[in-house]
Each structure stands twice: as structure tokens, then as C-alpha cells.
C-alpha positions as CSV (number, residue, x, y, z in Angstrom):
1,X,39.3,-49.4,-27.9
2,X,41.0,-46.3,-28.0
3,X,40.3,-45.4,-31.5
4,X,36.6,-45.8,-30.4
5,X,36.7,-44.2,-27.3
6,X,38.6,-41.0,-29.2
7,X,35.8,-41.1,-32.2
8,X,33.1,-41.1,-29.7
9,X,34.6,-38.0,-27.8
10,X,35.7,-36.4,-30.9
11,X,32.2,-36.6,-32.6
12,X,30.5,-34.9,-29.1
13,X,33.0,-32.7,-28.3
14,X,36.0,-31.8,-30.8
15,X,37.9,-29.5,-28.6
16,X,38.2,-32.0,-25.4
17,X,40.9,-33.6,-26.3
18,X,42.9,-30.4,-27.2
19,X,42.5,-30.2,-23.2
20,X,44.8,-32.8,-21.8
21,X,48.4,-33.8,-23.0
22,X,47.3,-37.3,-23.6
23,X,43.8,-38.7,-24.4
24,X,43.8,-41.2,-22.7
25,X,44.2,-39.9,-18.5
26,X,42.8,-40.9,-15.4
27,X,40.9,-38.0,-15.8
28,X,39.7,-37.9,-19.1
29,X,38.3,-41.3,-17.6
30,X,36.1,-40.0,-15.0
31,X,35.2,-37.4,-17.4
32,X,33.9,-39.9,-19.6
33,X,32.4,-42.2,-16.6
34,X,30.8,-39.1,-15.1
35,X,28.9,-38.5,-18.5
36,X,30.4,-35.0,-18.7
37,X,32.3,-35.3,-22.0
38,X,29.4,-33.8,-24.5
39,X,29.5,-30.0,-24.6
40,X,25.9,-30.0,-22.8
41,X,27.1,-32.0,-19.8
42,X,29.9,-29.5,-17.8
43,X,27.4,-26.3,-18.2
44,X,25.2,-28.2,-16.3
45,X,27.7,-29.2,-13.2
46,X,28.6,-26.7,-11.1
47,X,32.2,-25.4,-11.3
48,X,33.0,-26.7,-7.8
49,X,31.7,-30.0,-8.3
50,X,33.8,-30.0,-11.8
51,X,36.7,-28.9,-10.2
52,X,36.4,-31.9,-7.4
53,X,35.8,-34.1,-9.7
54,X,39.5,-33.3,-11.7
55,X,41.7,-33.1,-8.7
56,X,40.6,-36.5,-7.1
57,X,40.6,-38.0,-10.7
58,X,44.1,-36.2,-11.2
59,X,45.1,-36.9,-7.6
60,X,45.8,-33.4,-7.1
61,X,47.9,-32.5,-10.4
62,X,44.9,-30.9,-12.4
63,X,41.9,-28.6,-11.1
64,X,39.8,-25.5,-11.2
65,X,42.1,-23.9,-14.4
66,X,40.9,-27.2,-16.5
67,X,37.3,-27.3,-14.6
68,X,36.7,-23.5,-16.0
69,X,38.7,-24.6,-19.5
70,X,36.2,-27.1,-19.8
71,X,33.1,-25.8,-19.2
72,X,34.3,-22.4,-22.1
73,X,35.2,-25.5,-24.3
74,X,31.7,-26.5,-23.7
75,X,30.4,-23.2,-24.5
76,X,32.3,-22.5,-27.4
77,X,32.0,-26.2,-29.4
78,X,31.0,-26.8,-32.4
79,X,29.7,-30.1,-32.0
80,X,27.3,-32.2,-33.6
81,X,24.6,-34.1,-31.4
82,X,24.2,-37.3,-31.2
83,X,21.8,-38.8,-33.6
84,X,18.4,-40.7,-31.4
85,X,18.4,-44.0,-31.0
86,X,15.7,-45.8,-33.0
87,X,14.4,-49.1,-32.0
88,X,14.1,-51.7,-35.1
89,X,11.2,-51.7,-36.8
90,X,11.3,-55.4,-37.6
């Protein structure tokens, strides 16, 4: 699960990762829960609302450094996006 889980954030957004000292955090989690992982998604939270979101998720350890880290990631990745679903033609 976490080989799919780091796949799936490596294939939105390769720099994430590089982010936290382990990929797999309490908030990394409610990154990914909040939908906020792909590049598009933190540019269009505010930085407040980011930065909330990482300290309660980091229970005070992490905050508006990695909120503002993230959202230049987001700015700066070179990511590919995700390919639209298709329903089956059968």
C-alpha cells in the first residue's frame, strides 16, 4: 500500500516527497486526504488554511515554513497530469 500510495504521489507531484523526512507522516496523510497532493491543489488553498492544516496534522511540529515550501513546490513541478478517466465502451 505504500508503494502505491508513493507511485500515486510521485506521478502528481515528484518533489513532495523531497518535503518530509519520511513519506509516510501524519501529515503527508491529511495532505493526501485533503486532496492537496497534485501541484494544482496548494495554489489554490490559501496559505493560512495550508498552514492550519500542517500544524494540527503535525500536532504543532511542522507549519507555515512547509505550508509556503509546498505551495513553491507546487509552482515549480514538473509533473504530469493525470490521464481522464474513460468509461468502458463495452
Amino acid at each position: 500500500m505504500q508503494n502505491r500510495m508513493y507511485t500515486l504521489r510521485y506521478q502528481l507531484h515528484p518533489e513532495f516527497d523531497a518535503l518530509f523526512s519520511e513519506p509516510i507522516l501524519a501529515t503527508t496523510l491529511a495532505l493526501m486526504q485533503a486532496e492537496l497532493v497534485s501541484p494544482g491543489a496548494p495554489q489554490d488553498v490559501s496559505l493560512n488554511a495550508l498552514t492550519e492544516l500542517v500544524r494540527q496534522a503535525s500536532h504543532g511540529k511542522l507549519g507555515a515554513p512547509l505550508a509556503l515550501a509546498l505551495v513553491q513546490s507546487a509552482h515549480t513541478s514538473f509533473a504530469s497530469p493525470p490521464l481522464a478517466r474513460r468509461s468502458p465502451s463495452i
